[in-house]
C-alpha positions as CSV (number, residue, x, y, z in Angstrom):
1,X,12.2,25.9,-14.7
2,X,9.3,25.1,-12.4
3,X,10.4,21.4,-12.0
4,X,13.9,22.1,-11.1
5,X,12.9,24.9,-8.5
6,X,10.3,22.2,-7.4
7,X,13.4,19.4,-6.8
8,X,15.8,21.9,-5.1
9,X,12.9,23.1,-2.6
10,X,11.8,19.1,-1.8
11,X,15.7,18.4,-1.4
12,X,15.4,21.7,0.9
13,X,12.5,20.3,2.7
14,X,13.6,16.9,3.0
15,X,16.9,18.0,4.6
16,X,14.8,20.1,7.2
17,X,13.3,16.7,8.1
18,X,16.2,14.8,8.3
19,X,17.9,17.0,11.1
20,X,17.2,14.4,13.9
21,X,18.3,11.3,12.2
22,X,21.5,13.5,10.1
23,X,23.0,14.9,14.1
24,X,22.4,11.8,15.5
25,X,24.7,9.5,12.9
26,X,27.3,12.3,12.1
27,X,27.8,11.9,16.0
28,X,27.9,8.3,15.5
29,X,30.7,8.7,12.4
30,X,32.6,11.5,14.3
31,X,32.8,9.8,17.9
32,X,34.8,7.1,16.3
33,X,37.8,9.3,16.3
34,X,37.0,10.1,19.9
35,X,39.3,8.9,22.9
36,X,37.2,6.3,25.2
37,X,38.5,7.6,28.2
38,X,37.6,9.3,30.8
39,X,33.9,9.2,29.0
40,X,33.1,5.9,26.8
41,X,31.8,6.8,23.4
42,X,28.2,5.1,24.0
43,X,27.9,7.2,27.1
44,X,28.8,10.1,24.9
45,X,26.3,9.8,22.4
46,X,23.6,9.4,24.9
47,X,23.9,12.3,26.3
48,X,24.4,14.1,23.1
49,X,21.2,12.7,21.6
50,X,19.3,13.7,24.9
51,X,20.9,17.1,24.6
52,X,20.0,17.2,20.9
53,X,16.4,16.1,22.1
54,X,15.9,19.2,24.0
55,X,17.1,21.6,21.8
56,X,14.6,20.5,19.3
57,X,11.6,20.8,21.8
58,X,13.2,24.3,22.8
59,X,13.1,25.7,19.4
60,X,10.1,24.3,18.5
61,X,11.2,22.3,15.3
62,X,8.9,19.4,17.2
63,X,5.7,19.8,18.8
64,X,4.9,18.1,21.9
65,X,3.1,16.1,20.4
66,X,5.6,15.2,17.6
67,X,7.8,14.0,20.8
68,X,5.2,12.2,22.6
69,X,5.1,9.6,19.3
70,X,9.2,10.1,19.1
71,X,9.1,8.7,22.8
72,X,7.0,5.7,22.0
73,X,9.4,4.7,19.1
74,X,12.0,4.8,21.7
75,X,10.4,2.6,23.4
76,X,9.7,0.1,20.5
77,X,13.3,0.6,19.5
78,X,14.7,-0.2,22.9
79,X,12.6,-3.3,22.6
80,X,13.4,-4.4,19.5
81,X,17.4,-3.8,20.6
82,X,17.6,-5.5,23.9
83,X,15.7,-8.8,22.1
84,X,18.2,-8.7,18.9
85,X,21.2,-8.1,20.8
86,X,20.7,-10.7,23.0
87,X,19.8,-13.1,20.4
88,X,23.0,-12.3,18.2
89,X,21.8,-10.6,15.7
90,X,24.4,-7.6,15.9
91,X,26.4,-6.3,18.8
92,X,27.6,-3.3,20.2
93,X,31.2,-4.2,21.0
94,X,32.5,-1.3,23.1
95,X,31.8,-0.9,26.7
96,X,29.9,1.9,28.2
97,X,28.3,2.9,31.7
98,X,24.9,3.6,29.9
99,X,24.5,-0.2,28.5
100,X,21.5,-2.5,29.6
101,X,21.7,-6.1,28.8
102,X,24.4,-5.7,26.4
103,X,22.7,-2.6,24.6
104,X,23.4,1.2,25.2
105,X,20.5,3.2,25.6
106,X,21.1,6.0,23.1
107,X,20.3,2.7,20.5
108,X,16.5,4.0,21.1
109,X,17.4,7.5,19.9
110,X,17.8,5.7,16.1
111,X,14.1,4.5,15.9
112,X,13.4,8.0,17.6
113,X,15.1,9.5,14.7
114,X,13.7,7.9,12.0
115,X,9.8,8.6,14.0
116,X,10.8,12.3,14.0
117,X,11.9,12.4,10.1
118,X,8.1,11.0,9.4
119,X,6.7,13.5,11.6
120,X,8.2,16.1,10.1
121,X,7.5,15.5,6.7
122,X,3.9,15.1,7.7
123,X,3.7,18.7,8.5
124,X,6.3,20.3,5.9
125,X,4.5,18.4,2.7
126,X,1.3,18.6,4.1
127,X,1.0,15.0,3.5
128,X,-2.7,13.5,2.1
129,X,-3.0,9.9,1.8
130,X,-6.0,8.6,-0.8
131,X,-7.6,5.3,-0.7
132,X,-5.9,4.9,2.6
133,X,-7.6,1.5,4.3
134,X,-9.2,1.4,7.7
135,X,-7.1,2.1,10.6
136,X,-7.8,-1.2,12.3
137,X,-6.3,-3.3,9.2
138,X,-3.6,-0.7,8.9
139,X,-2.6,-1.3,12.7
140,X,-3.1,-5.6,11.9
141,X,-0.6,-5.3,9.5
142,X,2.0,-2.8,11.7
143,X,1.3,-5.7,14.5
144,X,2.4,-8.6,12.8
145,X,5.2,-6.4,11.0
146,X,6.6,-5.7,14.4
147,X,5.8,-9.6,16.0
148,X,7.5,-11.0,12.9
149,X,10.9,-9.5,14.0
150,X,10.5,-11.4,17.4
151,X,9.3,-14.7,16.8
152,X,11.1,-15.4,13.2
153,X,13.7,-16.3,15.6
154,X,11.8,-19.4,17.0
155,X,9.3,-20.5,13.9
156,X,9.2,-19.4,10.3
157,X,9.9,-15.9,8.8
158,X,7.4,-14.4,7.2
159,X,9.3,-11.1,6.5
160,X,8.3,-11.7,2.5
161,X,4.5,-13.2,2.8
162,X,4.2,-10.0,5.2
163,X,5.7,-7.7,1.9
164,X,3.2,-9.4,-0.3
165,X,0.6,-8.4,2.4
166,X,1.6,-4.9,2.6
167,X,1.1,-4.6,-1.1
168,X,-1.9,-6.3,-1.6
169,X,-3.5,-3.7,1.6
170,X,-1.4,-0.6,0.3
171,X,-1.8,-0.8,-3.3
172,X,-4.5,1.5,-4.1
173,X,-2.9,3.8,-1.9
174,X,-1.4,7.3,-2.8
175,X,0.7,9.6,-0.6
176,X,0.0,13.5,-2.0
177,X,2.7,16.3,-0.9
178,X,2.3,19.7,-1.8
179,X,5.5,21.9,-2.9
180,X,4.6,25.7,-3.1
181,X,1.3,25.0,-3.5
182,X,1.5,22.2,-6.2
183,X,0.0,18.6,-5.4
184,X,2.6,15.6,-6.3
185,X,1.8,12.0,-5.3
186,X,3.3,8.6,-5.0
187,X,2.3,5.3,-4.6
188,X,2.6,4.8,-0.5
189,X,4.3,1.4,-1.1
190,X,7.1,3.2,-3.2
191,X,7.4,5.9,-0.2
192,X,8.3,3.2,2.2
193,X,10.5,1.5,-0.1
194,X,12.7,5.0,-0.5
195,X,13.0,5.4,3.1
196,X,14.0,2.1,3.8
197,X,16.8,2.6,1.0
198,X,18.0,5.5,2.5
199,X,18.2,4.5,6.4
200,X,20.0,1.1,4.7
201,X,22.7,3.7,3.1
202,X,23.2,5.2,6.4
203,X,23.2,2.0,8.3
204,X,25.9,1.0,6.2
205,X,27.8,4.3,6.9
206,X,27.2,4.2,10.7
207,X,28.5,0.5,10.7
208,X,31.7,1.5,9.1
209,X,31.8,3.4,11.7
210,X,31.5,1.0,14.2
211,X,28.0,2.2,15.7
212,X,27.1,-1.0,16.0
213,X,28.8,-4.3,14.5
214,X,26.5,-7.7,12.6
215,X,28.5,-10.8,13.0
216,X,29.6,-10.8,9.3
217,X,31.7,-7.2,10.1
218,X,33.3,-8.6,13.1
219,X,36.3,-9.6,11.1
220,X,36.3,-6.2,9.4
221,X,33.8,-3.8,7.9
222,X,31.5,-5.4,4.4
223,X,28.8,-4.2,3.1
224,X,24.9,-4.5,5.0
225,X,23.3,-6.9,3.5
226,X,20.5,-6.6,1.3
227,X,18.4,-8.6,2.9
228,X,18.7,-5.6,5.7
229,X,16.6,-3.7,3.3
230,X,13.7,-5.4,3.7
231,X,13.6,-5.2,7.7
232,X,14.2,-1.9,7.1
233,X,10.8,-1.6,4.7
234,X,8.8,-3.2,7.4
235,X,10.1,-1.2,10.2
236,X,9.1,2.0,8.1
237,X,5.8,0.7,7.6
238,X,5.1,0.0,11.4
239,X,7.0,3.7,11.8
240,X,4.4,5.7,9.2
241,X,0.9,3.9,9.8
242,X,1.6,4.7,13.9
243,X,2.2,8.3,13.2
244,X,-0.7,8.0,10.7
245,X,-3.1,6.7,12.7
246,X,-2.4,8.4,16.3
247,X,-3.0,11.8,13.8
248,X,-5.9,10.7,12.4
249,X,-7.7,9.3,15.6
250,X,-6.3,13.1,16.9
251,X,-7.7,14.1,14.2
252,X,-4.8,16.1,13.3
253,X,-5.8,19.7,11.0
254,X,-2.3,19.1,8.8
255,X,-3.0,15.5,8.1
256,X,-6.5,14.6,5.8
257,X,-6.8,10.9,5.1
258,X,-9.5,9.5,2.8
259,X,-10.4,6.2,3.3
260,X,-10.7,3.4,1.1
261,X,-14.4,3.0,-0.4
């Protein structure tokens, strides 16, 4: 049945886009069973995301351009991971040469990751987004996503006003992917709200792990909370509508938007 080829072919596709993300947290998993010395396990996994890095520039599954956005999201990861950390939101408990104010620096490869999983599924689906709004009041609402995770700290947390925002800007929006040459669509609110569940499934997997540790797991591993899920959605949504609009002020061939009318 054309459906069920249709499903196996966007599971294919979708694990073709996960590579980054998938080698970087089955090192995370398997480096727990590692011995700490003569190399600690953070330094390990720096240099085997770095290594990873390259061999996805040499073989061409990114563009350079693809890595140019993956570096900025390193950056805004790093960011984001040197002011949580030191404000006691989670830890990373082990010591490592390659740790800056309490944070090791492969930390940025995981926003990376999740940057080059969009990327890719920009150019694999062929991704059209309909009744997109302007770029300006897309990159509003990615700014005071991303300010939100910073000064909720100091005055109130708007995490759930800034959902209702996101719907009420997004809700005429479609994403369209094509599969062998048929068009499917989804609402782009729903597409954020998938990833987000899926990065919150691996969080919880890499925390078992001990990848990194939240205060509540420092007595012994529990489940992420749920209300991780919703940082997660809003960290997607700064993640898509940057690789969005740098392609569309590019003016990317493999990406059409259509503007809101």
């Amino acid at each position: 049945m054309k459906a069920i080829r249709h499903l196996i072919r966007f599971t294919y596709i979708e694990a073709i886009c996960c590579v980054f993300p998938v080698m970087i947290f089955a090192a995370l998993a398997l480096s727990r069973y590692l011995p700490t010395e003569p190399v600690a396990r953070y330094d390990l996994l720096l240099l085997w995301c770095i290594l990873v890095q390259i061999v996805l520039l040499v073989t061409r599954y990114e563009t350079m351009e693809e890595f140019k956005l993956i570096l900025l999201f390193h950056v805004i990861g790093l960011a984001l991971e040197l002011f949580k950390v030191n404000v006691g939101s989670w830890s990373y408990p082990e010591d490592a040469l390659t740790k800056v104010a309490g944070v090791p620096l492969y930390a940025g490869f995981m926003y990376a990751s999740v940057a080059s999983y969009v990327c890719q599924a920009f150019r694999r689906f062929h991704l059209r987004f309909i009744a997109f709004p302007p770029p300006w009041l897309a990159i509003s609402v990615g700014s005071l996503v991303y300010l939100n995770f910073f000064t909720h700290h100091w005055i109130f947390d708007a995490r759930w006003l800034l959902m209702v925002l996101v719907v009420l800007v997004f809700y005429k929006s479609w994403v369209h992917f094509t599969i062998e040459q048929t068009i499917y669509r989804m609402p782009l609110v729903l597409s954020f709200l998938l990833i987000a569940f899926f990065i919150w499934i691996a969080e919880n997997i890499v925390t078992f792990f001990k990848g990194w540790v939240y205060p509540h797991q420092e007595g012994g591993w529990a489940v992420v909370d749920l209300g991780k899920l919703s940082s997660w959605f809003l960290l997607v949504i700064i993640t898509v509508l940057i690789v969005i609009v740098a392609k569309y002020k590019r003016q990317d061939p493999a990406v059409e938007i259509q503007q809101r009318t």
